[in-house]
LOPA-128235 format. One line per 10 residues: number of its first residue (from 1); their letters; for each residue x, y, z of C-alpha. Coordinates in Angstrom, 3 decimals, m for minus. Example, Ala and Ser with C-alpha at 12.3 -4.5 7.8 and 13.67 -1.06 7.14 Angstrom:
% LOPA-128235
1	AS	12.300/m4.500/7.800  13.670/m1.060/7.140
END
This chain:
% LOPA-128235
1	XXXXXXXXXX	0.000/0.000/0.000  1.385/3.392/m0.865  1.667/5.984/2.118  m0.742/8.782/1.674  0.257/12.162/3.289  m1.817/15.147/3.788  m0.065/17.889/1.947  0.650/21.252/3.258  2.975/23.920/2.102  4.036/21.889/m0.734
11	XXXXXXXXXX	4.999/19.172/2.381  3.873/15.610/2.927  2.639/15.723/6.459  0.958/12.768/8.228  m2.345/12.989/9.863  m2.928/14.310/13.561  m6.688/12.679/13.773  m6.974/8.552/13.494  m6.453/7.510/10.422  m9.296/5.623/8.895
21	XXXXXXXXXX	m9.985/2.864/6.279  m11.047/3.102/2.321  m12.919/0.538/1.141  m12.513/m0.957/m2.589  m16.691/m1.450/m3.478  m15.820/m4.505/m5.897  m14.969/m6.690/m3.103  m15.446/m4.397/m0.016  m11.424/m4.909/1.436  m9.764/m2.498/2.786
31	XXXXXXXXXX	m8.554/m0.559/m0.311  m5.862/2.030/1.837  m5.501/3.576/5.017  m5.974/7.683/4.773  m4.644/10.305/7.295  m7.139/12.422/8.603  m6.463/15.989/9.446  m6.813/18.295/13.176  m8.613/21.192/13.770  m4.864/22.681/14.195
41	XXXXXXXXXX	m3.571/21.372/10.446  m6.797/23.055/8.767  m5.675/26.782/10.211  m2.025/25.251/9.286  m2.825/24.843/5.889  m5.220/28.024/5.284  m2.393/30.182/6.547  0.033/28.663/4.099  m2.475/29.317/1.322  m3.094/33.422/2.527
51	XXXXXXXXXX	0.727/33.289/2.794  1.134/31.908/m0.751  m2.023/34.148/m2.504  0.644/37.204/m1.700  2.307/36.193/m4.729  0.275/33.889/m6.496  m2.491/36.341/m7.222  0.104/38.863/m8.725  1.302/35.932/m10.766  0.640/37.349/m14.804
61	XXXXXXXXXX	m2.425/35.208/m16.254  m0.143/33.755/m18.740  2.729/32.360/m16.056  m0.308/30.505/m14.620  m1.327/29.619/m17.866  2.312/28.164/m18.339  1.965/26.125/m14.853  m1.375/24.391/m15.960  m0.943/23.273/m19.161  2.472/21.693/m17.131
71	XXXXXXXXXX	m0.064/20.210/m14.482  m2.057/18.877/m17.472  1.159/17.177/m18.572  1.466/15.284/m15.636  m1.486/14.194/m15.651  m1.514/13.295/m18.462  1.862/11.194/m18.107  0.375/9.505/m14.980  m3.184/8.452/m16.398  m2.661/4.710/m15.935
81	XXXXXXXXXX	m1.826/5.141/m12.179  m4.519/7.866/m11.598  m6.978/5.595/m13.795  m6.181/2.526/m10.968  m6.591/4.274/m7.981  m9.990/5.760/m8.954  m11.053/1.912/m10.010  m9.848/0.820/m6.520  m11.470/3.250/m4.706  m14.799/4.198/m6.689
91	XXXXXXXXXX	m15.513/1.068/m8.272  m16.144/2.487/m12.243  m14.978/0.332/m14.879  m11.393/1.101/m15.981  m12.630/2.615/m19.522  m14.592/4.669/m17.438  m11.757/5.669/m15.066  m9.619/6.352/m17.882  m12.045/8.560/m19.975  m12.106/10.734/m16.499
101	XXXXXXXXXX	m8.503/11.009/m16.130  m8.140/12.355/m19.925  m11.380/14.377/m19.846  m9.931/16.170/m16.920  m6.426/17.050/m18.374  m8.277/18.172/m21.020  m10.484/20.573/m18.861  m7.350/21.576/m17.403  m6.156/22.798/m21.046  m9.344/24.361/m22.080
111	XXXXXXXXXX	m9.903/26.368/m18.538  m5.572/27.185/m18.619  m6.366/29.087/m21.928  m9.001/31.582/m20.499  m8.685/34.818/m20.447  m10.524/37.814/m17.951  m10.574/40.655/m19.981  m10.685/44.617/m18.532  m14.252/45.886/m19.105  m14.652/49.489/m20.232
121	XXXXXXXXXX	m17.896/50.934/m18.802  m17.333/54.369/m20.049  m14.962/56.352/m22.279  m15.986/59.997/m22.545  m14.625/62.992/m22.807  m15.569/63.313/m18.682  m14.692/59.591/m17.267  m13.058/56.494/m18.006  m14.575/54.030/m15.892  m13.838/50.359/m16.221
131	XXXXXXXXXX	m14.292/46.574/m14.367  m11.246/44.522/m13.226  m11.990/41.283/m12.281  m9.435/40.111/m9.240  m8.805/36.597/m7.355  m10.751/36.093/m3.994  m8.487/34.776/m1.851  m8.159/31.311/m0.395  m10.788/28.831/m2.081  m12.476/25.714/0.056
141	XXXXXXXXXX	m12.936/22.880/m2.106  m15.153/20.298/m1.101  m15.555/17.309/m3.057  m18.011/14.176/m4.015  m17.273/10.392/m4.489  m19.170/10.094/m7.539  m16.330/11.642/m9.966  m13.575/12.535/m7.261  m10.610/13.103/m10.290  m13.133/15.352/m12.629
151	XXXXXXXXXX	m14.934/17.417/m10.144  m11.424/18.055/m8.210  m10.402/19.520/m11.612  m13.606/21.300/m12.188  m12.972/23.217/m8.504  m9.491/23.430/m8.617  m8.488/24.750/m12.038  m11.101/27.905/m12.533  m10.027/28.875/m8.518  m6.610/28.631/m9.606
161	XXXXXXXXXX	m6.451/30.302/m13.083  m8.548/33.544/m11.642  m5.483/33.412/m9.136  m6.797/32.115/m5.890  m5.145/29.365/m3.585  m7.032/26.261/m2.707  m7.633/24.215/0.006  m9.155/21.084/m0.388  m10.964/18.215/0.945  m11.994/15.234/m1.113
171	XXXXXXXXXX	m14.240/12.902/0.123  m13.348/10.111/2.475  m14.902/7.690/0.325  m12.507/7.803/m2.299  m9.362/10.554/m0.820  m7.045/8.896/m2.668  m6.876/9.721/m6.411  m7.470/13.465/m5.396  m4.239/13.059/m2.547  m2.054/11.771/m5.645
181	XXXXXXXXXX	m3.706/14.224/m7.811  m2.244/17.180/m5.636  0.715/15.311/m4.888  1.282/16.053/m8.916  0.600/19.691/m8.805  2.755/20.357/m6.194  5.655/19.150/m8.704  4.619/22.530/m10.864  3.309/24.893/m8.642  4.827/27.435/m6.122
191	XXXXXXXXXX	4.682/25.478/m2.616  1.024/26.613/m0.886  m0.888/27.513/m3.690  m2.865/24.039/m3.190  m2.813/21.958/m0.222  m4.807/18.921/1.016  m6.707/17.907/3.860  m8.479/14.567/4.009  m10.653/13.617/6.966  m14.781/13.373/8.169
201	XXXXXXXXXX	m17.664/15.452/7.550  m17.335/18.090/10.707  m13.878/18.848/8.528  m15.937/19.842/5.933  m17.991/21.704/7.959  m14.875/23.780/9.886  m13.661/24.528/6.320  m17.030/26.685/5.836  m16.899/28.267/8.806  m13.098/29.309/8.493
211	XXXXXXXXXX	m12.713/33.030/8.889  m9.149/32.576/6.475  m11.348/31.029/3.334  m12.671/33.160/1.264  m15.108/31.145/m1.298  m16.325/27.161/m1.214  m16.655/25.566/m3.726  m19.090/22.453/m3.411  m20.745/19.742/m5.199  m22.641/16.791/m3.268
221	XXXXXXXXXX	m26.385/16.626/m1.568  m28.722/18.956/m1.150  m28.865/18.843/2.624  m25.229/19.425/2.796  m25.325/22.573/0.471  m27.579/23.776/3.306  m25.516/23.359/5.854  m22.822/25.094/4.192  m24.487/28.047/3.159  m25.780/28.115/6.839
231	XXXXXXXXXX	m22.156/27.926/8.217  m20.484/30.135/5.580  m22.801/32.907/6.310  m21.014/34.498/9.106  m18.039/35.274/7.127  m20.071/36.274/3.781  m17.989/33.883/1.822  m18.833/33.661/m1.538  m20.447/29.926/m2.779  m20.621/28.019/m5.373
241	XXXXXXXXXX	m22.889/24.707/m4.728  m23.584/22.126/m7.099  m26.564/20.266/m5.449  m28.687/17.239/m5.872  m30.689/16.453/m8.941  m33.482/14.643/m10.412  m33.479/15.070/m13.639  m36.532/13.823/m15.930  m36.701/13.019/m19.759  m39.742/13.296/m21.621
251	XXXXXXXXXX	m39.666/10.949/m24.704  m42.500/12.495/m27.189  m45.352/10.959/m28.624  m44.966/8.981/m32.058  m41.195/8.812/m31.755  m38.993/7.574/m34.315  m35.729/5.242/m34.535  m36.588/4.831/m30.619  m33.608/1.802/m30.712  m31.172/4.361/m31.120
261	XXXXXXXXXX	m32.868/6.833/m28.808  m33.026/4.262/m26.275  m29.830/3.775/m26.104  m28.287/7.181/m25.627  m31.230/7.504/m23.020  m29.853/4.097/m21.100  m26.575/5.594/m21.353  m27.605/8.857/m20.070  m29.104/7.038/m17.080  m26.792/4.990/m16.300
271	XXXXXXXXXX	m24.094/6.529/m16.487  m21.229/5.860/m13.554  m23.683/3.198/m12.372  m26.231/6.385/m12.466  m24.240/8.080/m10.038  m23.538/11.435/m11.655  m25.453/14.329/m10.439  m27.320/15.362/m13.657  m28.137/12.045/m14.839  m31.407/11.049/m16.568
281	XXXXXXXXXX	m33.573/9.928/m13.432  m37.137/9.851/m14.174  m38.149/8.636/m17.238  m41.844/9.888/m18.927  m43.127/8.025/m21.902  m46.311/8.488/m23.705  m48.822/5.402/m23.164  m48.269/4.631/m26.859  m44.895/3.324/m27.125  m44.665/2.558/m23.141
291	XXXXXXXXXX	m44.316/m1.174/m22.858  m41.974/m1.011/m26.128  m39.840/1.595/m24.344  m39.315/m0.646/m21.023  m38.732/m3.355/m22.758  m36.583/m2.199/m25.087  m34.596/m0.601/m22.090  m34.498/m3.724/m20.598  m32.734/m5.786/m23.053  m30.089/m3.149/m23.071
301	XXXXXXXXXX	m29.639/m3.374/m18.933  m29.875/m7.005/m19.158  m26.474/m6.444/m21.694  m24.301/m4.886/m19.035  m21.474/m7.006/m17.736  m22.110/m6.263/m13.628  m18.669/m7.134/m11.870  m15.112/m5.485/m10.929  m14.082/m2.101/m12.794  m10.492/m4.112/m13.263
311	XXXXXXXXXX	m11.814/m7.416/m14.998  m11.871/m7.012/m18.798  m14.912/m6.622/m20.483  m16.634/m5.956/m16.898  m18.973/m2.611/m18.301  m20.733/m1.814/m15.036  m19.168/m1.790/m11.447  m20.462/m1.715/m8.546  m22.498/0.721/m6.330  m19.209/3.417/m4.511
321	XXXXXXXXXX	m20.472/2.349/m0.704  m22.916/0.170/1.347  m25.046/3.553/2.250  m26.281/4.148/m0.964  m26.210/0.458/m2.001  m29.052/0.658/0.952  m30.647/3.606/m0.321  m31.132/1.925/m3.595  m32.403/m1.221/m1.859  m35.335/0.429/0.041
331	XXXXXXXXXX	m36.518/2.252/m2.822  m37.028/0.247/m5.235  m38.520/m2.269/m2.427  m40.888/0.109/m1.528  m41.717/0.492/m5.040  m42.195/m3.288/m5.438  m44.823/m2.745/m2.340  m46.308/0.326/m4.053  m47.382/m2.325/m6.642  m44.627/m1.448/m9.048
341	XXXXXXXXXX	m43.205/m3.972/m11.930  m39.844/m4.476/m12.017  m38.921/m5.036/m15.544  m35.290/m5.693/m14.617  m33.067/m6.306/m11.921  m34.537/m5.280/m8.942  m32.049/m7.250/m6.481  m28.634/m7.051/m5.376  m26.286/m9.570/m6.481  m25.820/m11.936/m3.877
351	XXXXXXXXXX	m21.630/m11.850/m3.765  m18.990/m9.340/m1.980  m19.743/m6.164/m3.374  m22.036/m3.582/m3.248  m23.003/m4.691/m6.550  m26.282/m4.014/m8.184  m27.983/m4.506/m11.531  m28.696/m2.060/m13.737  m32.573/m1.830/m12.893  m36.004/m0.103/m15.030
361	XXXXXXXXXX	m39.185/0.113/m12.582  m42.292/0.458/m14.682  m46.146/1.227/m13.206  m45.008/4.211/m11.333  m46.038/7.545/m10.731  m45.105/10.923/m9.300  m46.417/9.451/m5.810  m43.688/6.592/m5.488  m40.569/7.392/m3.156  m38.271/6.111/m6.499
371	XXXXXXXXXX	m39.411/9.282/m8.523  m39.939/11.722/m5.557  m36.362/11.145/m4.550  m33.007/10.961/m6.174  m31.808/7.491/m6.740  m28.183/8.331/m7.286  m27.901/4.375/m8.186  m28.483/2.337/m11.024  m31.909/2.447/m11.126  m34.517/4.063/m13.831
381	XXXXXXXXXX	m38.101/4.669/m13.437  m40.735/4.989/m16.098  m43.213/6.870/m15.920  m47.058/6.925/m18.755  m48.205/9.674/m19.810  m51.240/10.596/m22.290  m50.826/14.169/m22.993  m47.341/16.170/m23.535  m48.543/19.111/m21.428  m49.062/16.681/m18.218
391	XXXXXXXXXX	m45.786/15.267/m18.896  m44.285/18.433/m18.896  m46.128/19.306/m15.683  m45.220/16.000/m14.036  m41.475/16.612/m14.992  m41.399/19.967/m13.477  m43.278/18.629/m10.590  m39.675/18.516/m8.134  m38.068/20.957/m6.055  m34.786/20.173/m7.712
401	XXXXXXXXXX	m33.969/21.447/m11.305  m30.666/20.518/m12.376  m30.936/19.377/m15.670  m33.992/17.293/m18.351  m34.120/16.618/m21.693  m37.005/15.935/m23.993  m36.293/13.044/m26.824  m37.767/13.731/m30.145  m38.394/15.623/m33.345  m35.959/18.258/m33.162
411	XXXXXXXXXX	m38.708/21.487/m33.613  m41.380/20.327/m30.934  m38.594/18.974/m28.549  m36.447/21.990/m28.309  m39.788/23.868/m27.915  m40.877/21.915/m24.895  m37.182/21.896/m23.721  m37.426/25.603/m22.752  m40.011/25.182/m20.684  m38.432/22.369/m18.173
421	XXXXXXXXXX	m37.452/24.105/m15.001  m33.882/23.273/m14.661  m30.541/24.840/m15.271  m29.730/22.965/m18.575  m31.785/21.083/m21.095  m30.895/18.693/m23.530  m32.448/17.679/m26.587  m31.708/14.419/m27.813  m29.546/13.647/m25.441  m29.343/14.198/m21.587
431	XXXXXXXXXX	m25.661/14.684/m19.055  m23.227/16.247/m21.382  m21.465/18.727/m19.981  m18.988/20.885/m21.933  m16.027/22.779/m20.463  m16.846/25.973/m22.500  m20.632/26.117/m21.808  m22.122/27.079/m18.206  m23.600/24.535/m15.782  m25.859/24.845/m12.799
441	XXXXXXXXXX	m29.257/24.488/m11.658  m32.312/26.253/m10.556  m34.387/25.553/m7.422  m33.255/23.468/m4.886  m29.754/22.173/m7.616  m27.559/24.847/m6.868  m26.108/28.462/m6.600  m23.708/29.703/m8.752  m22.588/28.764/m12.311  m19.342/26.135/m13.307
451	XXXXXXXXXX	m17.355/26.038/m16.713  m16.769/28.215/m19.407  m15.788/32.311/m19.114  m19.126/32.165/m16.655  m17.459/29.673/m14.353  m14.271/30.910/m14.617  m15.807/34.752/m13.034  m17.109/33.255/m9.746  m13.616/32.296/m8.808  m12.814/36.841/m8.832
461	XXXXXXXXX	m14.178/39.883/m7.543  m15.029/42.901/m9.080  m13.170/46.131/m8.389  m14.426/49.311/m10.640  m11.931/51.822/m11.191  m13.966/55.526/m12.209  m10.903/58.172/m12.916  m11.866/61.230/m13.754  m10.101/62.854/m16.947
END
């Protein structure tokens, strides 16, 4: 087992709390043992990164363009080991790992090349008045399980570009491909510009309430985005929260080449074992083509090789941890009770592993616990309707609105796309996110915006300068 360090100042340091245990989901063994950080190591490590902003924000945006597209290189040069440990910790299929690992680097690329431009307000014979946009300070990053490598990278590299210093905290389901992921930068940047802590949820929690952090970044549950807004308040920090979803498709009436549909829609769903945040997670389907569609989605799920992300050929893993392995459980058994058919799956395979098939739960409605409530598992309900209008009411029927998609011809769909309340919509397809086009949600999804020129402003300040000629 490789010895993880916290990292501090550039500096592997070891752990002041207990150190505690990772679990590999494939087989549930004890993947690695992680260092957990102390109250007195989290003011440790935000000092070093108020120490390092001195310089680092005065730093030209092309020298940190230069340092990035060298942290991309070594990323890039260390895919196969970054690939592994995400595999061993998460449970995704390697292809799956891999495809993160190189999506990132390129992110990393794309977000290095930004620029923040002066804007001129006024030029007149009077006034010159124009917007600077400057770095915040020290950034809190606080990050999921789901996709620990690409939503490190999605925090980190905006915070850091703007010219901010980070502190971060991955989450202590899988710390370990975000420790080694540090451990890289820290070969290219200035010592304190990003340091790691790893350690429980009351971490987390300290991190928002530190007086020396300026900003958190967060992505995870709802509930938690609560508590962090609550905690940050004191100190005004600025937030950006990337919050739960349940995101519905609406497949319209009379649809075409639905074999082809059906299977960008089971990819969409599934994706990551349908753990990804703006997955498809509520499927409505006219009465029409309903049994086709679930059992057309059914051959597809009964397709998927279930086992460990390291076997070849295996091309769906494992649920990340037992908790949500449970969650899945009780849902769709209190569907089952509910008197819904499960077309597929439906059971946990009986082996080590927090393994479960991918699953479609027909004769459901907007009453059942399994569309109420985000699955985050591999699990996809479908839901008749008779008229588009009371599918579109039944899909806006959530307090969530990350993302939805409506599957169709291209005219009608992108017409009833616009009115789904949610922060993005697809048409045609559903969970693609782009590092040049802004992502967030509406309602109870989120606050703030990620990617693109958009994303890349929450990470600065403004600062108007008004000189009089």
């Amino acid at each position: 087992m490789k010895d993880y360090q916290l990292i501090i100042n550039g500096e592997k340091i070891a752990g002041e709390n207990k150190n505690f245990d990772v679990l590999n989901p494939a087989d549930e063994s004890v993947y690695n043992t992680c260092p957990s950080a102390s109250d007195k190591q989290l003011d440790f490590a935000v000092n070093c990164a108020n120490e390092a902003f001195k310089t680092w924000s005065l730093t030209t945006s092309n020298e940190r363009k230069i340092l990035l597209h060298k942290v991309a290189d070594k990323i890039e040069e260390n895919i196969a080991e970054l690939a592994e440990i995400i595999v061993k910790e998460q449970g995704k299929p390697m292809f799956l790992a891999q495809v993160e690992v190189g999506a990132g680097a390129a992110w990393v690329r794309y977000t290095a090349d930004l620029e923040i431009e002066v804007e001129t307000i006024e030029d007149s014979e009077t006034r010159l008045i124009q917007m600077h946009r400057k770095p915040l300070g020290v950034i809190g990053s606080i990050t999921p399980w789901n996709w620990p490598f690409m939503i490190a990278i999605w925090h980190m590299i905006p915070a850091l570009k703007a010219g901010n210093t980070l502190v971060c905290k991955p989450s202590s389901n899988t710390p370990f491909n975000t420790l080694r992921l540090v451990e890289i930068m820290n070969e290219v940047l200035p010592k304190g510009v990003i340091n790691i802590l790893t350690g429980g949820s009351g971490l987390g929690s300290k991190m928002s309430k530190h007086e020396g952090i300026r900003k958190i970044a967060f992505t995870g549950s709802t509930e938690t985005g609560k508590s962090i807004m609550n905690d940050a308040s004191n100190s005004l920090k600025r937030l950006t929260l990337e919050l739960g979803g349940n995101d519905a498709g609406i497949i319209l009436p009379n649809s075409q080449n639905l074999d082809e549909m059906l299977n960008g829609i089971f990819q969409s769903s599934f994706l990551n074992m349908g753990q990804t945040c703006a997955a498809l997670k509520r499927l409505y389907v006219h009465s029409d083509q309903y049994d086709e569609v679930c059992e057309k989605l059914a051959v597809i799920a009964n397709s998927q090789v279930v086992g460990d992300g390291m076997t070849e050929g295996t091309t769906f893993g494992p649920v990340q941890n037992k908790a949500q392995l449970n969650l899945v459980e009780e849902l769709v058994n209190d569907a089952k009770a509910n008197g819904a058919k499960i077309v597929c799956g439906g059971e946990a395979l009986d082996k080590k592993g927090f393994y479960y098939p991918p699953t479609i739960v027909a004769d459901v409605d907007n009453s059942f616990r399994i569309v109420k409530e985000e699955q985050f598992g591999p699990v996809l309900p479908v839901i008749k309707y008779n008229a588009i209008q009371e599918a579109l009411l039944l899909a806006n029927d959530s307090e969530v609105g990350l993302g939805g998609s409506v599957w169709g011809e291209k005219e009608l769909a992108s017409e009833i796309a616009l009115k789904l309340e949610c922060g993005t919509s697809w048409v045609n397809n559903h969970a693609e996110v782009l590092p040049h086009v802004p992502f967030g949600g509406c309602k109870l999804s989120g606050y703030g915006i990620e990617f693109g020129q958009e994303g890349l402003l929450e990470f600065t300040q403004s600062h108007v300068v008004n000189i009089t000629k």
